[in-house]
N, C-alpha and C positions, 0 to 999 in steps of 0.2 A: 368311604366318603371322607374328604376332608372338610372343616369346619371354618367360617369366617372368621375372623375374631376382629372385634370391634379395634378401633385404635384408640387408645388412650392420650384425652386433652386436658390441661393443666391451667387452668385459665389468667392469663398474668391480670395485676392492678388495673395496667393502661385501656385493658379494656369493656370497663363498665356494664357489663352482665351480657354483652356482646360474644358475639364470634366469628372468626375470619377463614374466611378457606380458600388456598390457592388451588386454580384453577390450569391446569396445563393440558399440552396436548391439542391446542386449540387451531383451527384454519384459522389463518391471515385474512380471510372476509370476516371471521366473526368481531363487533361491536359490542357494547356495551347495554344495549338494547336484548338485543341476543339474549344474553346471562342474565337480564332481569325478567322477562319474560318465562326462561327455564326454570330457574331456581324458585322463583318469588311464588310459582303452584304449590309449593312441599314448603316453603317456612318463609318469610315475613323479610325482606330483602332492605338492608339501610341502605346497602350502597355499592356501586361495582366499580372497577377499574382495569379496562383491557392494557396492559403495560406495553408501549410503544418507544422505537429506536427515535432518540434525540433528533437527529438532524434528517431522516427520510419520514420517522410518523408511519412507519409500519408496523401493525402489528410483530410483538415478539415473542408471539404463539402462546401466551400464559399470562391470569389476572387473578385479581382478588375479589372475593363476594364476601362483605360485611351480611351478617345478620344479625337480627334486635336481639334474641338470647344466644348461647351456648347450645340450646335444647333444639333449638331450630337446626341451627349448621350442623349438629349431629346426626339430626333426621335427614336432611339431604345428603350428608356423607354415607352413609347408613343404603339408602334408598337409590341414589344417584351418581355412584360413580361407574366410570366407563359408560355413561350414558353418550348417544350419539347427538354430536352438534356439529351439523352443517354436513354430517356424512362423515366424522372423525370419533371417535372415544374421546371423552374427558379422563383426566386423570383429576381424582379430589384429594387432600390432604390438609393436615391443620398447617396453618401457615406458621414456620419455623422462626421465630422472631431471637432466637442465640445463633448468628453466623460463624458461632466458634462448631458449633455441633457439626453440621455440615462439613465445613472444612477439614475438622479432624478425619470424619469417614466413619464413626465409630458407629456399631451395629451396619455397616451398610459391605454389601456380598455381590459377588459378581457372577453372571450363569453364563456358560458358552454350550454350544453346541445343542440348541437348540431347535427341535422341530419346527418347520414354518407355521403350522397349525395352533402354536402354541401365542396367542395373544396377551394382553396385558392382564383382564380378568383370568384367564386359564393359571398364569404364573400367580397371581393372586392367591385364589382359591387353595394352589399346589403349597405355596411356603407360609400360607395364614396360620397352619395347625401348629407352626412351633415359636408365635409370639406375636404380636401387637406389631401390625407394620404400619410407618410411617408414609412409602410411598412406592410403588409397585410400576415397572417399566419394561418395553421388552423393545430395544433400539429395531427403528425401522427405513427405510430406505423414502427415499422423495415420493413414493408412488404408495406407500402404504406398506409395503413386504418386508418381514422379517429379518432381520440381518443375521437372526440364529445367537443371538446374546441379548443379557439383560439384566436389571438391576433390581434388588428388594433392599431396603432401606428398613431397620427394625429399629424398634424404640427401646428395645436395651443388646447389648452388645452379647450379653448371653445367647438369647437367641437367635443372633448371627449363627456361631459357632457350633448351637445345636442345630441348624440349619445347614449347614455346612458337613457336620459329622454323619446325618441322617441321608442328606441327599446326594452327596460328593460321590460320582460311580454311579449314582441309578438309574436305571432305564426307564426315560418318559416317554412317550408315545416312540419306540422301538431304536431311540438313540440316546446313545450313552452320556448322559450330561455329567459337566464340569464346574464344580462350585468352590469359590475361595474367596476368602476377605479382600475387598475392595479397597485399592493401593488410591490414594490422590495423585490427583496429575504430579505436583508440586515434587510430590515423592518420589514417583515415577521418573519424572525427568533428572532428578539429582543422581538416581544411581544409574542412571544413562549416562548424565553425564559423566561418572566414575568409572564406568566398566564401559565405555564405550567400547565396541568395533569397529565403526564407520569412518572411515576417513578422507581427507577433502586433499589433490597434492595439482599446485598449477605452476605454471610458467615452465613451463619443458616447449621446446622445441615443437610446433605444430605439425615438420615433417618426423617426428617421432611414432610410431605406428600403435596400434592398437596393442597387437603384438607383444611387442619391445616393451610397452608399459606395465601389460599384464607381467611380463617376465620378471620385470625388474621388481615388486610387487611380491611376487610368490617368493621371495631370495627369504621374506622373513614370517612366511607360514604359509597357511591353507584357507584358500581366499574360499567367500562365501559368492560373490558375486563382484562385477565389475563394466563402469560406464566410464564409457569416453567421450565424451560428445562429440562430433565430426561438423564439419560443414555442409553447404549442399550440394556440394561436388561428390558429399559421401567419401571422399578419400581425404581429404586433408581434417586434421584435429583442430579443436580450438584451444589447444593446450592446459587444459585441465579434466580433472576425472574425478570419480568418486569410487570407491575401493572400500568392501566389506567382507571383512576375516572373517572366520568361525568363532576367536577366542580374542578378546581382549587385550592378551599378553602379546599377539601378534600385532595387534592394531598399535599396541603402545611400543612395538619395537621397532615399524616398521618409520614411525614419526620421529622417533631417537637417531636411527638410522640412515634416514632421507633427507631429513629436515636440514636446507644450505647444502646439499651435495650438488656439485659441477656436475650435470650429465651433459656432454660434446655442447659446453659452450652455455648452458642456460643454467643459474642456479636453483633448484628446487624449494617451494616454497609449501612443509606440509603440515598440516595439523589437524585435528578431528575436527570430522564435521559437523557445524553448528547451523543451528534453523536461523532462521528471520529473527526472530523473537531474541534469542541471543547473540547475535553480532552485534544486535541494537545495544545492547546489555554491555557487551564487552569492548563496544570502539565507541560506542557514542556518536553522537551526529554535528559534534562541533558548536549547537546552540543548546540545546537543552541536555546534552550527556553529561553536565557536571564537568569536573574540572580533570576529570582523565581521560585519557583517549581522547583526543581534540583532532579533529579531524580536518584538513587544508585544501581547498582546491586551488591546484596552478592551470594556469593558460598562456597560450601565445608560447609554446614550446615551440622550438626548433623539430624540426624534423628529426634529425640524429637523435635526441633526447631518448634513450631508452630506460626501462625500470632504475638497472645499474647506474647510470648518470645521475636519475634523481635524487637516487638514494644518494649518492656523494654529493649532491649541490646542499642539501637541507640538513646529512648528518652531523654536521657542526653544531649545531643549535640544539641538541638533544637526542632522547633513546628515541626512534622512530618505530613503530607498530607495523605498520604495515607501508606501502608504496605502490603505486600506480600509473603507468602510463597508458589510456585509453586507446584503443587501435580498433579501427577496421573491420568488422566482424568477418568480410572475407579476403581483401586483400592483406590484412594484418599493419597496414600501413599505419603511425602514428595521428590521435585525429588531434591533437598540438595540445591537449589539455590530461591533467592526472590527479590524482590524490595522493595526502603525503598524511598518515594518522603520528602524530605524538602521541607522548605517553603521560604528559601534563601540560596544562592551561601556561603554565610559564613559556615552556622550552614554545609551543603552538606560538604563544605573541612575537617572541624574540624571532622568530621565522618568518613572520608577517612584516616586521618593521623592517628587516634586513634586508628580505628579498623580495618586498613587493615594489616594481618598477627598476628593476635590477637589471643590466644586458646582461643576458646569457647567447654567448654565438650570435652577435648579433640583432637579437631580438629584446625587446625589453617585458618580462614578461609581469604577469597579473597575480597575487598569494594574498587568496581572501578566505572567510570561513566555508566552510560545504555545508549548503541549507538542503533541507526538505523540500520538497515541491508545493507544499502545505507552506510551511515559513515564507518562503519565497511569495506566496501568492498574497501572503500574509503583510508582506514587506511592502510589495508592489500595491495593494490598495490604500495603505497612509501616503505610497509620493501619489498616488494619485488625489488624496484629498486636500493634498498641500498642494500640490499643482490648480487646482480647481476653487482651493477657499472656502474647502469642507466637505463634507458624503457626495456622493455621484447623486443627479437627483436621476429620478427613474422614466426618462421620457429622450427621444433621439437626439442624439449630438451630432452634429453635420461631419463632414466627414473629415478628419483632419485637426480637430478639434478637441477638444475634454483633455483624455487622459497625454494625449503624443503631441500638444500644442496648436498653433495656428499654423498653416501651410506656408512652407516658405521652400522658396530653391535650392536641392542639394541639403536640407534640412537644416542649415546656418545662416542665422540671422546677421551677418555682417554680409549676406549676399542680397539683402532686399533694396538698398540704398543702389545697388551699384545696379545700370543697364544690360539687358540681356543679350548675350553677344547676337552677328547680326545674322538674319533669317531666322533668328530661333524662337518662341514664346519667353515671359517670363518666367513659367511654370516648366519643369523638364518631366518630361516622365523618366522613371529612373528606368536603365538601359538604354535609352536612345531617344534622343531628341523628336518635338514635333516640329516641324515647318511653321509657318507664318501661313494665315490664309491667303488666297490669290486676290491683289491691289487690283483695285477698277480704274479705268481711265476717269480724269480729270471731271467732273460734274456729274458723274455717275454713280447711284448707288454698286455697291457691291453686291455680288450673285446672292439671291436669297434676302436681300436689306430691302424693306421697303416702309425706312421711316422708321424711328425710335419709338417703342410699347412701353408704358408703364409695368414696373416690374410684374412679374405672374408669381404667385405660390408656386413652389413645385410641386409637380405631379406624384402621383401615389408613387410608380416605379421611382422616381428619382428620389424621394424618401427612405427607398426601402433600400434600394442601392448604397446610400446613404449607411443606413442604418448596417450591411452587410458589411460594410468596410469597416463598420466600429468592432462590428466579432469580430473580424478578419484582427483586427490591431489588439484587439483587447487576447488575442493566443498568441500574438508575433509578441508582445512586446515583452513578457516574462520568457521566450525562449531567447529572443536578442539579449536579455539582460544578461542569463548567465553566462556568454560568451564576452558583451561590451556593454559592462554594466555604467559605466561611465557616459557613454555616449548613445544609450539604449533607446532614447525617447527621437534623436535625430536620425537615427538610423531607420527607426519602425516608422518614423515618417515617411522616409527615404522609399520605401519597400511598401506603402501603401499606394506610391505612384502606379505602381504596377498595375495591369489589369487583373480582373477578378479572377480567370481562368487560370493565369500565371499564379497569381496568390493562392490559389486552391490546391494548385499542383506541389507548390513550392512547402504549405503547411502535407501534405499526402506526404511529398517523397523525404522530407527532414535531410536529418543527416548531413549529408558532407553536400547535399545540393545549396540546405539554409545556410552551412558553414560560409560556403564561399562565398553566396552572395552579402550573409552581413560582414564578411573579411574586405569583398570589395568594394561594398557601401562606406568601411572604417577607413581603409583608403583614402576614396576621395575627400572622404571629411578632412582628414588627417592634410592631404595635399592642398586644399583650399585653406584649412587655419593657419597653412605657412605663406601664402599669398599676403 
């Protein structure tokens, strides 16, 4: 039989003969209600708090229970953990108020290969006998089942190790478990990143085959695994891959090796591969990355414009990081816009003065910062309060109205003064003109007139109609911006003439349908400011 052993609480200053205990493992229905109800039968309850995400107010599965003495929260720890609430275990522990302890890892052990029978109290029970545990886990899947690994956390680091030397190898319920000190992510990730394998290699050629890549790849070891992503034709590539050695000395010979090599015409571009988290780290986003890796987006590219171009129009101006020309996910065709990263906040400015509004072939093209989708929406709701003469208030804007202006022809105001040519409305719907209604003979009302109404309210539907075309504007107008940010608010005018069917299809299909239409929308704007 194994033995519980109490854990050991140290009670600091701040908390005045009190005691705190975090509370985990919780459903996302449980309340604060909940925990006072549970706890408050077994000891004297000051105060609870189910700890929830900022901006949704969801539970984040785990809270705190004050109690009036130490003596109390000991007795519910003692008596109540791994008690069942809402249909789940609690996990109870003293709540760790030095963030350096945790972080280090120190006493805290890793178990793999665990029996599924084996719950949070069983692992409990099993590693209590060699020292004071802090807090006791056995990682589980969305549905409650064991994922066969788990954690015990001790309150001195000896105990780990005798934990480890005792259990490491033994057979618990008829499978061989695996026990060793528990690495930090932190840590974990730095000698990943030192000894990586995995490597990242693109811009090769799309009619390049699977094959051929793999080939080229094994010249410098013995691959572990290897993806190519394809298209939906299933036969053509999208020009990049992801390639995993055995040994690291291949991985790092294979990037020495590759990296700027001409394969038939395309230069390779290869380096280990990095998560989300670190690209963020390493290139920055242009606004908040600090003042390396400054990041550029161009638009209004020529079509010919490929990577190789880019790179020569902007190298002048500094070391460039990386480069980009956007294309087509299946015809590969250029969609006129790319990314140019620098390597400092200087060389990024001198790039923007020089060549923003610069002809390139023709075209004069646009070199402004590359925002987040977040900044961006960030950015767009001050013009909108500047536009407006302060916050949106919270109640329907007619349609045409608030954020995109007053309704006007062709979305340019030096078109309201002048008449509207002949048979046509003053108002156009954008694609295609309406007609003039049909003129009655001389002392006749016209079909349907029977005498001037004082105005009506509109009707519910015509509100709401209303009200749809303001979602409709308020998603168009931060996608028009990052294409013609300049001209974003006449355009998304322009594009609300539309009907709702059309506008529903046009936000569905994105892409190169919304492209052209606000390219053709900038057009005429462009063709009328020259009138």
């Amino acid at each position: 039989m194994f033995s519980m052993n109490k854990p050991v609480y140290t009670q600091s200053a701040d908390e005045a003969g009190g005691g705190t205990l975090y509370v985990g493992g919780l459903d996302e229905s449980v309340v604060d209600t909940h925990l006072f109800e549970t706890f408050s039968a077994v000891g004297p309850v000051s105060s609870v708090r189910v700890c929830r995400d900022r901006s949704t107010h969801k539970s984040l599965g785990y809270a705190y229970v004050n109690f009036q003495t130490v003596a109390d929260a000991q007795r519910v720890l003692d008596t109540m953990n791994f008690t069942l609430i809402k249909g789940k275990p609690c996990r109870l522990m003293w709540k760790q108020k030095d963030a350096s302890v945790r972080e280090k890892g120190l006493g805290n052990i890793y178990v793999r290969n665990l029996d599924e029978s084996i719950d949070n109290r069983t692992l409990f029970d099993t590693f209590s006998m060699f020292g004071d545990i802090h807090s006791c886990k056995v990682a589980t899947d969305k549905n409650g089942a064991s994922l066969g690994y788990g954690f015990i956390h001790y309150v001195s680091e000896e105990s780990a190790q005798t934990a480890i030397e005792k259990i490491n190898g033994m057979m618990i319920n008829e499978k061989k478990v695996e026990v060793k000190s528990y690495i930090p992510q932190k840590i974990r990730t730095d000698q990943m990143r030192q000894n990586f394998t995995n490597i990242y290699i693109k811009n090769f050629a799309p009619t390049e085959t699977e094959q051929t890549m793999k080939a080229v790849c094994e010249e410098y070891g013995e691959i572990d695994s290897i993806m190519v992503p394809k298209d939906q034709d299933g036969v053509t590539t999208k020009g990049y891959l992801f390639c995993n050695y055995k040994s690291h000395e291949s991985a790092k010979n294979c990037v020495q090796g590759l990296n700027g090599l001409n394969l038939n015409g395309h230069v390779l571009d290869v380096d280990k591969y990095k998560s989300k988290s670190e690209r963020t780290n390493d290139y920055g986003n242009g606004v908040g990355g600090g003042t390396l890796n400054v990041n550029l987006f161009v638009k209004n590219l020529d079509s010919t414009v490929d990577d190789d171009k880019l790179k020569e129009l902007f190298s002048s101006f500094g070391t460039i990081k990386s480069h980009k020309v956007m294309r087509h996910r299946t015809t590969h065709e250029s969609r006129g816009f790319g990314f140019v990263c620098f390597g400092t906040e200087a060389d990024a400015s001198k790039a923007m003065a020089e060549m923003n509004g610069k002809n390139i072939l023709g075209k004069d093209i646009y070199v402004g910062l590359a925002q987040k989708k977040k900044d961006r929406a960030a950015l767009l709701a001050k013009e909108r309060e500047k536009m407006n003469g302060g916050p949106m208030a919270p109640m329907p804007v007619p349609m045409g109205r608030g954020p995109f202006g007053p309704p006007m022809p062709y979305g340019n105001p030096d078109f309201i003064k002048r008449p509207p040519p002949p048979g046509m409305m003053p108002m156009m719907h954008y694609g295609a003109p309406r007609p003039m209604p049909p003129m009655a003979p001389a002392g006749r009302p016209a079909p349907g007139f029977y005498g001037r109404r004082p105005p009506q309210p509109p009707s519910r539907p015509s509100v709401e109609h209303q009200q749809a075309k303001q979602e409709m504007g308020e998603k168009l107008y931060p996608l028009v911006q990052t294409i013609e940010p300049q001209m974003a608010g006449k355009i998304t005018g322009m594009l609300l003439e539309m009907e709702m069917s059309e506008l529903r299809h046009l936000l569905d299909a994105g892409g190169d349908l919304l492209l052209n239409k606000i390219n053709e929308a900038s057009q005429i704007l462009k063709m009328h400011s020259q009138m």
